[in-house]
C-alpha positions in Angstrom: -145.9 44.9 132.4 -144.4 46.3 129.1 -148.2 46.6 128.3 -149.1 48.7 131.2 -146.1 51.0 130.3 -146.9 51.6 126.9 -150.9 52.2 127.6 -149.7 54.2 131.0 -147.1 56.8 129.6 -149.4 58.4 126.7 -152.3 58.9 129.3 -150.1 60.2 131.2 -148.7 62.8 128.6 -152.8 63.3 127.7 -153.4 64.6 130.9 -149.8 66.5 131.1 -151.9 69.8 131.0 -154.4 69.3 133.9 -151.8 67.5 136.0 -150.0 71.0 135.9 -152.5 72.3 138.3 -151.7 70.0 141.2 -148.6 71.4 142.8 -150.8 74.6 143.4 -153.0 71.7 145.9 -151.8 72.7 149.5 -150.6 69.3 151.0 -148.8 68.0 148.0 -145.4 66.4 148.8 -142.7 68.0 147.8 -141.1 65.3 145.2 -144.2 64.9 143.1 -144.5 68.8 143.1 -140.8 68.8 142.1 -141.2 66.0 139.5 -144.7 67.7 137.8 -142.4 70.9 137.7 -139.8 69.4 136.0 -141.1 67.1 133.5 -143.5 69.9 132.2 -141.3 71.6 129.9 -139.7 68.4 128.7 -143.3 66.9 127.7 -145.2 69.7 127.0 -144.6 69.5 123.4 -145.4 65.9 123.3 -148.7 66.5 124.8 -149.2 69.7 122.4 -149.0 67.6 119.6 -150.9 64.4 121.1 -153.8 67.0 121.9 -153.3 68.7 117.9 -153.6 65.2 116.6 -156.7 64.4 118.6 -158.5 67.8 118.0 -157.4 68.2 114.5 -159.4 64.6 114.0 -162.4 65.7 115.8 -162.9 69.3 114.4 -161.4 68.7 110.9 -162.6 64.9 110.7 -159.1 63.9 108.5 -155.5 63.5 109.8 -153.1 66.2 110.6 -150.0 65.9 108.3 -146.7 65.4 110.0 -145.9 68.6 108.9 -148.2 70.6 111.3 -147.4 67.6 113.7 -143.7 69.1 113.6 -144.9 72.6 113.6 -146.8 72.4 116.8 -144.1 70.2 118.6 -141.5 73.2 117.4 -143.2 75.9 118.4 -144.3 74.2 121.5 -140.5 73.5 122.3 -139.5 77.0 121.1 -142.5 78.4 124.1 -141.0 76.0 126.6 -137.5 77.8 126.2 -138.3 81.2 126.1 -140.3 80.5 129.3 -137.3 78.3 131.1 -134.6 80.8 130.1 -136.4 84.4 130.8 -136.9 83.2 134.4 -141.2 83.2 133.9 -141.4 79.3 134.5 -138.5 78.1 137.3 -137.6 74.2 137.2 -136.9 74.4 140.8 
């Protein structure tokens, strides 16, 4: 089980960005609309930086210092705020 958890949760923060579309799906329920809403900002910037690594790998063909890792995860984090606390992305 531990297995499936640890293969489940980065695909799941891989996909973080196109999951973001379903709550606009008429006939969603409620909590899983609710739940995508909220865990957005919180894992945004994880995904951000899982989609820098695996682009920067492709496009670049070398690995991304930990340095640009942070950078990406920090502005990433910095975007989520601004957006949470000026009232343009609502958590419920």
């Amino acid at each position: 089980m531990e297995i499936v958890a640890a293969i489940a949760f980065p695909i799941f923060i891989f996909l973080l960005p196109l999951l973001m579309f379903l709550p606009l799906i008429p006939g969603m329920p409620a909590d899983e609309a609710w739940l995508l809403r909220v865990c957005f900002p919180f894992l945004s910037p994880f995904s951000a930086v899982l989609w820098f690594i695996v682009l920067h790998r492709l496009i670049a063909h070398r690995r991304s210092s930990y340095l640009h890792q942070f950078l990406v995860f920090a502005a990433t984090s910095i975007l989520m705020y601004g957006f949470v606390r000026l009232g343009i992305y609502r958590l419920g």
